[in-house]
C-alpha positions as a Markdown table, in Angstrom:
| # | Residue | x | y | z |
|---|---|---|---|---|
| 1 | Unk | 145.7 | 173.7 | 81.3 |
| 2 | Unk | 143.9 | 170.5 | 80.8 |
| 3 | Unk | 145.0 | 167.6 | 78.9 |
| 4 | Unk | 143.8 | 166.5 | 75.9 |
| 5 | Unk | 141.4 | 163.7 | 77.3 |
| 6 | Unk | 139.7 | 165.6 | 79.7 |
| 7 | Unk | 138.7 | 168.1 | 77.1 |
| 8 | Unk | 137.7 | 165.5 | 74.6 |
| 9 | Unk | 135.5 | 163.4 | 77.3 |
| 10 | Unk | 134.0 | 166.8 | 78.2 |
| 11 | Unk | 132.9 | 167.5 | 75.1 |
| 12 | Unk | 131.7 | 164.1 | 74.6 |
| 13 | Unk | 129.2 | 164.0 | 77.4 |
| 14 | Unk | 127.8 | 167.8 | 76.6 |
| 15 | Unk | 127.1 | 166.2 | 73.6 |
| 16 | Unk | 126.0 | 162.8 | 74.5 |
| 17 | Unk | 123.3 | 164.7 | 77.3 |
| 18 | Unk | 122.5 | 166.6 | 74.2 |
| 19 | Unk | 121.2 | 163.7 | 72.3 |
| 20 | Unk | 119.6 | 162.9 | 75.1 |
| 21 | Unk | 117.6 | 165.6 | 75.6 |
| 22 | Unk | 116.9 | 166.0 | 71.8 |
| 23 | Unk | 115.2 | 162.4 | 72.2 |
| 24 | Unk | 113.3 | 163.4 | 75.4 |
| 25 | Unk | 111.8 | 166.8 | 73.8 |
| 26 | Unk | 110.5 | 165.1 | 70.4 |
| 27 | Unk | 109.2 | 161.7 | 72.6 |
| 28 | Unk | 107.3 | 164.4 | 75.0 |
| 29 | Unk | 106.1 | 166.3 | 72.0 |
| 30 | Unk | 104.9 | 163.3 | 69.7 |
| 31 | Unk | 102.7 | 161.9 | 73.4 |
| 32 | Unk | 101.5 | 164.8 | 74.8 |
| 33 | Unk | 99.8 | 165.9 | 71.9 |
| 34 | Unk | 98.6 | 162.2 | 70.9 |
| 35 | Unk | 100.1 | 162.4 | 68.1 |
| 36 | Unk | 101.6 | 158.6 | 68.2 |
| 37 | Unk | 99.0 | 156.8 | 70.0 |
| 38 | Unk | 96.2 | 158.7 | 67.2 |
| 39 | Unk | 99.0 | 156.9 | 64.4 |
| 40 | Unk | 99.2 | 153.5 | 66.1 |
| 41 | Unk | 95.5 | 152.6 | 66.7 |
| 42 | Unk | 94.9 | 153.7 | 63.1 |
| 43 | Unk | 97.7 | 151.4 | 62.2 |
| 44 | Unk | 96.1 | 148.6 | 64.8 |
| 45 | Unk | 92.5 | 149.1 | 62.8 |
| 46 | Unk | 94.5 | 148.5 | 59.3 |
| 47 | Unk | 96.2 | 145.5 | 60.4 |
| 48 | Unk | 93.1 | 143.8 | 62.1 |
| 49 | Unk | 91.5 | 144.4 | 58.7 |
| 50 | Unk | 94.1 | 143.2 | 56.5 |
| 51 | Unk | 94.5 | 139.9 | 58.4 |
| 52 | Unk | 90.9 | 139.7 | 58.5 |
| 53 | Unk | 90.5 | 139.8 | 54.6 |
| 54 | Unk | 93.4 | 137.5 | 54.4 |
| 55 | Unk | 92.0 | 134.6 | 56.4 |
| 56 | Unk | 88.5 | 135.5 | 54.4 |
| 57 | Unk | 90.5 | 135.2 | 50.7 |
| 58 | Unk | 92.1 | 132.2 | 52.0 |
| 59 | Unk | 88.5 | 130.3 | 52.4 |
| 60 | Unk | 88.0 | 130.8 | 56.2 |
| 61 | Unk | 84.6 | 131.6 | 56.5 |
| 62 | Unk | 83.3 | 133.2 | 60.3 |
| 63 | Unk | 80.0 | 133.4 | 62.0 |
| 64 | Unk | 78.9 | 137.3 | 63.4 |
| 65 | Unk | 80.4 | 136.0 | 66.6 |
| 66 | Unk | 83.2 | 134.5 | 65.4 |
| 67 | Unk | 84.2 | 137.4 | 63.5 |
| 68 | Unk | 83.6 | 139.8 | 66.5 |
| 69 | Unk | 85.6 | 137.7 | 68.8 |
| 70 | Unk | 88.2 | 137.1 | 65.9 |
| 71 | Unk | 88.4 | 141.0 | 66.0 |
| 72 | Unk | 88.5 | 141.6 | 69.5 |
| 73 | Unk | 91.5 | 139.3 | 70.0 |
| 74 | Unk | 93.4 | 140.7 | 66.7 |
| 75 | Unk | 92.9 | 144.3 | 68.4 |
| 76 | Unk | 94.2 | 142.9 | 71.8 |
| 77 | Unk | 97.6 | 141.7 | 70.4 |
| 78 | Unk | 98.4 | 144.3 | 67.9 |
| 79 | Unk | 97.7 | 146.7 | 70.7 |
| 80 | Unk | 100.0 | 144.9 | 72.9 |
| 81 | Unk | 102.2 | 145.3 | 69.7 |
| 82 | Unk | 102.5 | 148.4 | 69.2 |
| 83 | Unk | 102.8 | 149.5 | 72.7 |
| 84 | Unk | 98.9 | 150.9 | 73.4 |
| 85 | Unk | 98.1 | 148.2 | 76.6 |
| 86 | Unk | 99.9 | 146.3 | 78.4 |
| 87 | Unk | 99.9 | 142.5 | 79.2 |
| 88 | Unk | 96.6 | 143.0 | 81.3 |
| 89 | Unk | 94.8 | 144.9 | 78.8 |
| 90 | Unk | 95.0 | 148.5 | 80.5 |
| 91 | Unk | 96.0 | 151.7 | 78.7 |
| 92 | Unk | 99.6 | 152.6 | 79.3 |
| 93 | Unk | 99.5 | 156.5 | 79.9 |
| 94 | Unk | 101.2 | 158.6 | 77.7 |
| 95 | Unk | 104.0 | 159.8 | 80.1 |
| 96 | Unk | 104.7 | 156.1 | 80.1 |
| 97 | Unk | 104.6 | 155.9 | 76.5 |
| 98 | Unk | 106.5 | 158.6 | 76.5 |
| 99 | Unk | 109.8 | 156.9 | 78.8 |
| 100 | Unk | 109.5 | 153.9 | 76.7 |
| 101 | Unk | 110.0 | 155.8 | 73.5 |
| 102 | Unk | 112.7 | 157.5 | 74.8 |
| 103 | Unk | 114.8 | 154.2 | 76.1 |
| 104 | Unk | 113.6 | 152.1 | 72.9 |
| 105 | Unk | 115.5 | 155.2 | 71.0 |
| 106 | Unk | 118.5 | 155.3 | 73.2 |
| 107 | Unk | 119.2 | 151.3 | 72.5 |
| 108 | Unk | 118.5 | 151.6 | 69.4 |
| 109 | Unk | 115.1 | 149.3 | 69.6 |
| 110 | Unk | 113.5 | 151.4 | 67.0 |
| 111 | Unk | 110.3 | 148.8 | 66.3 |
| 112 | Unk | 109.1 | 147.3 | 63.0 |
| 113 | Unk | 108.6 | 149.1 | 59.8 |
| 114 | Unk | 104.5 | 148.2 | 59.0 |
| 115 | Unk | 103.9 | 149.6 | 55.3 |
| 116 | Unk | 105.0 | 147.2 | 52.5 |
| 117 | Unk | 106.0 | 150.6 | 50.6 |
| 118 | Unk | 108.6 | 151.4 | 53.4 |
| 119 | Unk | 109.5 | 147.4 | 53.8 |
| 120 | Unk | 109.9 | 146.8 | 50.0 |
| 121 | Unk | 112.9 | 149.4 | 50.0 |
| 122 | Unk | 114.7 | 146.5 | 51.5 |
| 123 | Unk | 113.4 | 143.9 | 49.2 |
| 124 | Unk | 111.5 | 142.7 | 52.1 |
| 125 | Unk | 107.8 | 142.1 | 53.6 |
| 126 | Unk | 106.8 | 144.1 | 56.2 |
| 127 | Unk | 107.3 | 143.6 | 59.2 |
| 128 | Unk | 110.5 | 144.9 | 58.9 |
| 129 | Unk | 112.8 | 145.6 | 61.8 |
| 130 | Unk | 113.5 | 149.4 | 61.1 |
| 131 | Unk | 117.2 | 149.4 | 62.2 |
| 132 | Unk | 117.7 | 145.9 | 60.0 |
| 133 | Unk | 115.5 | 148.0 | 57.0 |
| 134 | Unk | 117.8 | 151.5 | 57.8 |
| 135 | Unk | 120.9 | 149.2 | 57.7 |
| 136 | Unk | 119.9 | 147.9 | 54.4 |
| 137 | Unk | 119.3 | 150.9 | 52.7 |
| 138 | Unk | 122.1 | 153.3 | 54.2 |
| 139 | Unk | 124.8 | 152.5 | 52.2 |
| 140 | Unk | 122.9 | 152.8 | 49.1 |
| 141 | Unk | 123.3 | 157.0 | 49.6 |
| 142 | Unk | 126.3 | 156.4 | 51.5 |
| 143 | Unk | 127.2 | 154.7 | 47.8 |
| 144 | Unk | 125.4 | 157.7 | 45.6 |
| 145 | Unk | 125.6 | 160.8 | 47.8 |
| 146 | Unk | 128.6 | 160.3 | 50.5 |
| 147 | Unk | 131.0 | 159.4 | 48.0 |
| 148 | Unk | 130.1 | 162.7 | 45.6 |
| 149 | Unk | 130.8 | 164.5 | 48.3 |
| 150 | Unk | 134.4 | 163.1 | 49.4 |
| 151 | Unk | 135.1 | 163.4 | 45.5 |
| 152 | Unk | 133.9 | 167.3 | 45.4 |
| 153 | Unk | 135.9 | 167.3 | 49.3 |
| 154 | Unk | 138.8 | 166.1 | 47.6 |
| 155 | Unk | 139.3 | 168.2 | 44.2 |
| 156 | Unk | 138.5 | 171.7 | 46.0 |
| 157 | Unk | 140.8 | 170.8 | 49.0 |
| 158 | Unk | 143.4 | 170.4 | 46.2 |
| 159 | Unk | 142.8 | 173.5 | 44.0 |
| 160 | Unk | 140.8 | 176.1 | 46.3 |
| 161 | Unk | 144.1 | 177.2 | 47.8 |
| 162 | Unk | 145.8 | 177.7 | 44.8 |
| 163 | Unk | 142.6 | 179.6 | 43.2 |
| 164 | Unk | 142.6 | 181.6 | 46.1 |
| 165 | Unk | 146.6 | 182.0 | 45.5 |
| 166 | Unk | 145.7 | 183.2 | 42.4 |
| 167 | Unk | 142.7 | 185.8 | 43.0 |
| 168 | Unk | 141.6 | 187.2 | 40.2 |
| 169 | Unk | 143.2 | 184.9 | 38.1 |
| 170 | Unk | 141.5 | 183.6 | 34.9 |
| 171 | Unk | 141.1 | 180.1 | 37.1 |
| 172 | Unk | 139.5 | 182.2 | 39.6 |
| 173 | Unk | 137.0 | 183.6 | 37.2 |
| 174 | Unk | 136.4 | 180.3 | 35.6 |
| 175 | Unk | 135.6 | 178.8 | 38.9 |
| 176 | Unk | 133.4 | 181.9 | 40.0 |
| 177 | Unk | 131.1 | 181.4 | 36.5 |
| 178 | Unk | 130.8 | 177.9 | 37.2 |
| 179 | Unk | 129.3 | 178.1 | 40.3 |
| 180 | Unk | 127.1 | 181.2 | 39.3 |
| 181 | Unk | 126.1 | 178.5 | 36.5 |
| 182 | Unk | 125.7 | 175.5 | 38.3 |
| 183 | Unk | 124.3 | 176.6 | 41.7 |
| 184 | Unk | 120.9 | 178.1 | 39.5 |
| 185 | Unk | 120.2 | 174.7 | 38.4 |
| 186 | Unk | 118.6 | 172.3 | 40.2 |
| 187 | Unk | 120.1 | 169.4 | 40.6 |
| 188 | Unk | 116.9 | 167.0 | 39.8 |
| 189 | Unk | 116.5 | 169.2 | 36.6 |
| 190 | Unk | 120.6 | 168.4 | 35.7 |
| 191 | Unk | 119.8 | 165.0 | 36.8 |
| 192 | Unk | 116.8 | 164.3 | 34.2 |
| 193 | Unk | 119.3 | 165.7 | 31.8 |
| 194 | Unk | 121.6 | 163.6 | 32.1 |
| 195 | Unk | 119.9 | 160.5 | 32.4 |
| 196 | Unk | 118.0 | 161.5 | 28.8 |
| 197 | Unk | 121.1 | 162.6 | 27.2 |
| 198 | Unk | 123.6 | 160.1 | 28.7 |
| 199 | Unk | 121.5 | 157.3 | 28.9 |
| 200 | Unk | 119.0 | 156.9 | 26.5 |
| 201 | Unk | 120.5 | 158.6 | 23.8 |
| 202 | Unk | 124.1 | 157.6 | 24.4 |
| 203 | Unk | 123.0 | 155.0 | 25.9 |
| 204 | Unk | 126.7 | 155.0 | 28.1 |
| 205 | Unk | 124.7 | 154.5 | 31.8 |
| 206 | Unk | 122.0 | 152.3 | 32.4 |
| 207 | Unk | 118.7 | 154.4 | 33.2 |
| 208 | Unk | 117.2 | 151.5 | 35.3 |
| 209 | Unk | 118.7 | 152.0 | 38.5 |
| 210 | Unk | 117.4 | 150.0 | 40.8 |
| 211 | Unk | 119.4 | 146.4 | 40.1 |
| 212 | Unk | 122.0 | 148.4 | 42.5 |
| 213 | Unk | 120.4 | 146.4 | 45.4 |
| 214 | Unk | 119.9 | 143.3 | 44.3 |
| 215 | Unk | 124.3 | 143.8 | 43.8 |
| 216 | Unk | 124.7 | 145.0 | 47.3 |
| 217 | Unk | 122.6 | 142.7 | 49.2 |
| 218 | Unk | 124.9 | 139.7 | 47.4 |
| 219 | Unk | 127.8 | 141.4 | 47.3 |
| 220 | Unk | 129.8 | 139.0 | 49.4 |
| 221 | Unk | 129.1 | 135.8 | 47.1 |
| 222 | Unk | 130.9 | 137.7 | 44.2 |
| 223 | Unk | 132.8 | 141.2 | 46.0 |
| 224 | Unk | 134.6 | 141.7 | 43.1 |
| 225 | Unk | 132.1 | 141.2 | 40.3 |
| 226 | Unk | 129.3 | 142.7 | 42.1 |
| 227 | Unk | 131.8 | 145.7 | 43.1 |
| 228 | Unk | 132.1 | 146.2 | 39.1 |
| 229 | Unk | 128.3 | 146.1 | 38.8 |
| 230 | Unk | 127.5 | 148.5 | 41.8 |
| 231 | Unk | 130.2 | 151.3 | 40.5 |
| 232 | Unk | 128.6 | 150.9 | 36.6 |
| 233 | Unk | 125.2 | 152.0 | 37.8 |
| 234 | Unk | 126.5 | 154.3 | 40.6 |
| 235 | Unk | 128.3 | 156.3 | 38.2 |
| 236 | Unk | 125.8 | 158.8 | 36.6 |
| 237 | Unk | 123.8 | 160.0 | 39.9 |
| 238 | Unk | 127.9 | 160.3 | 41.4 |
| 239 | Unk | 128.7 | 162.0 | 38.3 |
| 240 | Unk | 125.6 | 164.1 | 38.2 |
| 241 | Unk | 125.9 | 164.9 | 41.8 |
| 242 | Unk | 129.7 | 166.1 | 41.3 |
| 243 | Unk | 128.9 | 168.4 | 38.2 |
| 244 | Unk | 126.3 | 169.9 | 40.0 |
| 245 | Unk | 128.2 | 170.6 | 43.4 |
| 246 | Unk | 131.8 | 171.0 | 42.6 |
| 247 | Unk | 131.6 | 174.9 | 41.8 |
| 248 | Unk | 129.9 | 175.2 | 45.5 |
| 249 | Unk | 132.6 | 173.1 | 47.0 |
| 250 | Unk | 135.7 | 175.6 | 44.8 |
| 251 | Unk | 133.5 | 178.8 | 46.2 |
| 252 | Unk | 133.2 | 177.7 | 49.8 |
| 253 | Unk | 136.5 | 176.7 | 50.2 |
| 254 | Unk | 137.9 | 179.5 | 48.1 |
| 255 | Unk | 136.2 | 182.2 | 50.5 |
| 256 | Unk | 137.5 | 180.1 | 53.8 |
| 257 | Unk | 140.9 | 180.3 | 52.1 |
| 258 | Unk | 141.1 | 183.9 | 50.2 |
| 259 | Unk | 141.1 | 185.8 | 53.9 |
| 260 | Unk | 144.2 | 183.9 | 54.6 |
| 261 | Unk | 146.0 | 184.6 | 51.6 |
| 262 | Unk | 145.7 | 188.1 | 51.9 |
| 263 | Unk | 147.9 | 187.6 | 55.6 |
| 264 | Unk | 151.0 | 189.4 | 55.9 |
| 265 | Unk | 153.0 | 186.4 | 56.7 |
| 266 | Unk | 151.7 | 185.1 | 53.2 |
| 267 | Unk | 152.6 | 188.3 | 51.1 |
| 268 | Unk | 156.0 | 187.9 | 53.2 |
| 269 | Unk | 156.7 | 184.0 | 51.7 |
| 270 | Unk | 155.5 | 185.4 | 48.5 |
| 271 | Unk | 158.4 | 188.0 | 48.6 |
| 272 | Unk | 160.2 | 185.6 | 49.8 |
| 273 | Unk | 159.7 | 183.8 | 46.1 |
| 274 | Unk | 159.0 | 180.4 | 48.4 |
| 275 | Unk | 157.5 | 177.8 | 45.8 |
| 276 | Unk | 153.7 | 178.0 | 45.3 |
| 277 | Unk | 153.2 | 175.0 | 46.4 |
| 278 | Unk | 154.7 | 175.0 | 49.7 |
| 279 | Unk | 152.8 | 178.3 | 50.5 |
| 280 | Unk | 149.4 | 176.7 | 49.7 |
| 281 | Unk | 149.8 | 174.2 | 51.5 |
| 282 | Unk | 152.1 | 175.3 | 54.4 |
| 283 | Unk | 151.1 | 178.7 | 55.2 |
| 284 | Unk | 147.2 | 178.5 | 53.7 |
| 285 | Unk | 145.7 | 175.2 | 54.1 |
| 286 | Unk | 147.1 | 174.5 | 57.0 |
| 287 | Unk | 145.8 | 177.8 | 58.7 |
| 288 | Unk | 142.3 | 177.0 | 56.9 |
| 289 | Unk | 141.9 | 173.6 | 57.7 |
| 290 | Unk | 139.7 | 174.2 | 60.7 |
| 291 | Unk | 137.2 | 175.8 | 58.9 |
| 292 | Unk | 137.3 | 173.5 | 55.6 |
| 293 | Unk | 137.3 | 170.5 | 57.6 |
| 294 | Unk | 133.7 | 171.7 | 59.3 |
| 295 | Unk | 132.5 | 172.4 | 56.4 |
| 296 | Unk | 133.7 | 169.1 | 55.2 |
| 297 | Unk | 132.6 | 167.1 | 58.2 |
| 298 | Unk | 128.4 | 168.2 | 58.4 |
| 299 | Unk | 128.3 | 168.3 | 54.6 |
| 300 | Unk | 129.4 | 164.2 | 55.1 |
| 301 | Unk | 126.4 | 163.4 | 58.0 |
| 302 | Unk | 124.5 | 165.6 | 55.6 |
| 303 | Unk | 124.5 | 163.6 | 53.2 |
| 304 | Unk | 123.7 | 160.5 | 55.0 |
| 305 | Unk | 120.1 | 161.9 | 54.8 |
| 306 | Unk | 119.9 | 161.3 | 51.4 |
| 307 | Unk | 118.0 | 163.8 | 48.7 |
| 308 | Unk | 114.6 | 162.9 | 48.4 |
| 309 | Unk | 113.8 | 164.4 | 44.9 |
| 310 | Unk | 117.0 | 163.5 | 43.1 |
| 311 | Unk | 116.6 | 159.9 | 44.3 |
| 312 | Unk | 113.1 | 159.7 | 43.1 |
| 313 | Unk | 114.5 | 160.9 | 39.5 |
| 314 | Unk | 117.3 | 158.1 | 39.6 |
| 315 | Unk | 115.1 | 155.7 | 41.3 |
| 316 | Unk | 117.6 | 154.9 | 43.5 |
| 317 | Unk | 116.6 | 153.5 | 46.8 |
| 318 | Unk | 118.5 | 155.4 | 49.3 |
| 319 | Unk | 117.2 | 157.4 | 52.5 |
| 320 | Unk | 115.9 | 160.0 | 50.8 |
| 321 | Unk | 113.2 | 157.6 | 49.5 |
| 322 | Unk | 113.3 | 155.9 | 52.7 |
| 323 | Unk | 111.8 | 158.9 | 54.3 |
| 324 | Unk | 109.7 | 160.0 | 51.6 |
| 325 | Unk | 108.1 | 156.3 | 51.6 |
| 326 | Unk | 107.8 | 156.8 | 55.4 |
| 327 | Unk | 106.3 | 160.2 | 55.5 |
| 328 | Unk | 103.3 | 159.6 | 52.7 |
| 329 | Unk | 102.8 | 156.4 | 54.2 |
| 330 | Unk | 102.4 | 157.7 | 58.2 |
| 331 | Unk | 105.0 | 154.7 | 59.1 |
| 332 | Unk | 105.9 | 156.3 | 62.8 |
| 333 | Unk | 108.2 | 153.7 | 63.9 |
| 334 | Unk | 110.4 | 154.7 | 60.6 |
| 335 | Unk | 109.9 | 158.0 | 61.1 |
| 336 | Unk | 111.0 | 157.8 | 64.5 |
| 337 | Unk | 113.9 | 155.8 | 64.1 |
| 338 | Unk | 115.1 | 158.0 | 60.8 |
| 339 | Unk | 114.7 | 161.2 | 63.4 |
| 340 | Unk | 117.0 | 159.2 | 66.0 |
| 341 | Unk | 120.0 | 158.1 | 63.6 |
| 342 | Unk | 120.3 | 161.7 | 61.6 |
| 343 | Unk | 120.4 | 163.2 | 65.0 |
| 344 | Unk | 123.0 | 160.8 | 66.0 |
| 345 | Unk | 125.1 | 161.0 | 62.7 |
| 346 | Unk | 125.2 | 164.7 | 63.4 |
| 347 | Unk | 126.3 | 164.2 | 66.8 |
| 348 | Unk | 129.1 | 161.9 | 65.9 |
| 349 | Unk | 129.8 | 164.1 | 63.7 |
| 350 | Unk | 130.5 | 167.2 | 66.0 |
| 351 | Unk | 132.3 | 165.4 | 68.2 |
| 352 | Unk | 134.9 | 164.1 | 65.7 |
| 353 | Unk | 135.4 | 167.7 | 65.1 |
| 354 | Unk | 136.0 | 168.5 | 68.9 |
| 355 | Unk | 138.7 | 166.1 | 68.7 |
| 356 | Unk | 140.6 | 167.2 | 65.3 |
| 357 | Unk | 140.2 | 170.7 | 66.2 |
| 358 | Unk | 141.9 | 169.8 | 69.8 |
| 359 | Unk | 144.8 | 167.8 | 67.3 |
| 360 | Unk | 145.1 | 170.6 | 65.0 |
| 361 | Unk | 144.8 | 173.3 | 67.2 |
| 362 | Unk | 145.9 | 173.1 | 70.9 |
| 363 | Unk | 144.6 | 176.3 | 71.8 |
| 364 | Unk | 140.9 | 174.3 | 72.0 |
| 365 | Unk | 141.6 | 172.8 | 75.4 |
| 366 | Unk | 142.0 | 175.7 | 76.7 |
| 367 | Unk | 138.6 | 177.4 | 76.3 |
């Protein structure tokens, strides 16, 4: 049988050639139908203009000739810029294009954020470096949405098993409702609720959310102040996010778990009259854990995405309005370099789980 590090470096290069190829696919797709190069000398026209009217507002006045060459030269470097010619002025074909897309995204050299919509997400002018502007803005949802879902992770991991224990219980029931409840309203809907109800008329949350970053970006001159000051306006998108998700998280886990429970070697530690809580969480969650912590595990890189609608309710700048910004605005580079960091969340993600289900489950290296 293998050991334990063969079958976790395995694993890791299946998945590492899978990245790879995911990268090669979309960078063949986005050149062959001209899709970048039709964004990029549209974005090459725009910038030539906007400097153009900038030296003009600024009192720099230009003869037809002028103007032309002025134009002609812009064109030339922004080209250059953005990939479209190389140092002697000739086209770089699209299969090369193409190769240079997909090495730029494998180190990471995503290029420069363009639209001051997408830059001013990170307080900044564009251009922006997009892995310095994804930096920025990541732990914003990593703040709102990641940690909502390590709370909701957390309290179902602790009751599920016991609900499930308890099937058909009146906790059971309770928990069933709540979900039915919960999961038929939309969570921008609950969201707008709360923040009428708990912030303007309670007035207990701020409803202006977006201070948050001015906190985070100087959160080293003052960790502990600004720490306070990031939790107050975290709390009522958390909050919102937990009410809204917590029956789903009791349900799913509950389901995983009540198949267990319903083992003979549980009814036998039942008759056995072992205490509840060792059977929960000896001879349930420990059987379950596999499939909780998967469930667990994506939800996390999940949520790294962001949520593009509930973000836009709490103004909150986070990924989700990172890529909405990107999107309407036709900002490739981000949109490119948003496509390459989910897809490497996820795969990080998978292969943490290749290495705790080898951990909790030896049988793994064996298949």
């Amino acid at each position: 049988m293998p050991g334990a590090g063969y079958v976790i470096a395995r694993r890791g290069l299946i998945l590492l050639f899978s990245y790879v190829m995911i990268i090669i696919i979309v960078a063949v797709i986005m050149e062959v139908t001209g899709y970048t190069q039709r964004i990029y000398e549209a974005i090459v026209k725009e910038s030539v203009q906007a400097e153009i009217q900038a030296l003009v507002r600024a009192g720099r006045q230009f003869s037809p000739t002028e103007l032309e060459q002025l134009r002609k030269d812009l064109t030339i470097y922004y080209s250059k810029m953005y990939g479209l010619i190389d140092e002697n002025g000739n086209p770089i074909p699209p299969y090369v294009r193409m190769w240079i897309l997909v090495g730029n995204a494998l180190t990471f050299n995503l290029g420069k954020a363009t639209k001051e919509s997408v830059a001013q997400l990170a307080s900044k002018l564009p251009p922006v470096p997009v892995a310095e502007l994804i930096a920025i803005v990541l732990p914003r949802t990593i703040i709102m949405i990641t940690v909502a879902d390590i709370i909701m992770a957390s309290i179902a991991l602790m009751l599920a098993p016991r609900i499930a224990y308890r099937h058909g219980g009146f906790l059971d029931r309770a928990i069933i409702t709540y979900f039915a409840v919960f999961n038929a309203i939309p969570l921008w809907w609950l969201a707008m609720i709360f923040i009428l109800v708990l912030g303007y008329q309670l007035k207990i949350f701020p409803t202006n959310l977006r201070p948050v970053s001015t906190y985070m970006m100087n959160f080293w001159n003052d960790p502990l102040g600004n720490f306070t000051q990031i939790a107050y306006y975290a709390a009522l998108p958390i909050i919102t996010i937990v009410v809204a998700g917590l029956g789903g998280w009791l349900y799913s886990v509950r389901a995983m778990v009540l198949r267990i429970v319903r083992e003979d070697y549980v009814v036998v530690a039942k008759a056995k009259g072992l205490p509840e809580r060792d059977i929960a969480r000896k001879y349930i969650l420990r059987v379950a854990i596999s499939p909780v912590l998967t469930s667990v595990i994506l939800s996390l890189a999940y949520s790294l995405g962001g949520f593009i609608i509930t973000e836009s309710v709490f103004d909150w700048p986070g990924m989700g309005s990172l890529y909405y910004a990107a999107l309407t605005t036709g900002d490739t580079p981000t949109v490119i370099g948003l496509f390459v960091v989910t897809v490497g969340v996820y795969i990080i993600a998978r292969f943490v789980l290749e290495i705790l289900y080898i951990v909790l489950d030896p049988r793994v290296r064996a298949r």
